[in-house]
C-alpha positions in Angstrom: 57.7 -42.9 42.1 58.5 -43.8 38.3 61.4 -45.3 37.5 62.3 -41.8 35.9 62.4 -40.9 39.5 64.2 -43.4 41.0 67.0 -43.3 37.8 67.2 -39.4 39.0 67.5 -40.4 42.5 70.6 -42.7 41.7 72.3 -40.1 39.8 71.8 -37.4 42.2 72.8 -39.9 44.7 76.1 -41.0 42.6 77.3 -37.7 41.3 77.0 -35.8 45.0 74.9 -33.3 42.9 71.7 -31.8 44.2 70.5 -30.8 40.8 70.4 -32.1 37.6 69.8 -30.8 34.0 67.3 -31.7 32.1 66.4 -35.6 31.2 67.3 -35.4 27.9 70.3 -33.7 28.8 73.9 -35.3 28.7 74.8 -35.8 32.1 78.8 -36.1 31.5 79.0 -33.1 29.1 76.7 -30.9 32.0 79.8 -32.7 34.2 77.5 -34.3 36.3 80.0 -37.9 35.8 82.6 -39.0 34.3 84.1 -41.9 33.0 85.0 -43.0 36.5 81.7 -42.9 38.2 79.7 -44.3 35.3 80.9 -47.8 37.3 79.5 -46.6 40.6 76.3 -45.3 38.4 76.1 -48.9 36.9 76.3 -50.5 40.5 74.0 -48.4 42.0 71.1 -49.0 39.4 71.8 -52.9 39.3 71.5 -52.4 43.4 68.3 -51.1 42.9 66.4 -52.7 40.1 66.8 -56.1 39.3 68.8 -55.9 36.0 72.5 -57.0 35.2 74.1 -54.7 32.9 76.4 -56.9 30.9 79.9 -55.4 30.4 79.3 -54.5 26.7 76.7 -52.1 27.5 79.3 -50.1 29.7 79.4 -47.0 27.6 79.1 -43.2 28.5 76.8 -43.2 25.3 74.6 -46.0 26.5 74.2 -44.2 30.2 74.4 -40.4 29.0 71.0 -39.4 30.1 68.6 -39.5 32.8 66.3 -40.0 29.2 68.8 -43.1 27.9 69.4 -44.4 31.0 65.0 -44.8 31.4 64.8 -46.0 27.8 67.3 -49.2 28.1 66.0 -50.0 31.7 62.6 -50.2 29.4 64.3 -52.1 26.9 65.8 -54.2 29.7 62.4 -55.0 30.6 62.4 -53.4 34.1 
């Protein structure tokens, strides 16, 4: 499993949502979250892969796509 997969996983898992659109798609514009379970998103992937999002990172923008979410887990060095 990448960690594309497991990032798609989380948000499936998060959002009660069997589908999602595409990876570069925005996840709260295709009202898949909102501002109110980008928390529970954050929790869930610091739960799962051993990264600490810091509190300035906790932005719809920084966690809008299955795409962004992969890149700063990259970035992250996970």
């Amino acid at each position: 499993m990448t960690r594309a997969d497991k990032v798609r996983a989380i948000v499936k898992e998060v959002s009660g949502k069997s589908s999602l659109p595409g990876d570069d798609a925005s996840l709260f514009d295709a009202q898949v979250l909102d501002s109110f379970a980008l928390a529970d998103l954050v929790a869930a992937i610091e739960g799962r892969f051993p990264v600490k999002v810091p509190d300035s990172d906790l932005r719809p923008r920084v966690f809008e796509s299955v795409e962004k979410i992969d890149a700063y887990l990259a970035k992250r060095g996970v």
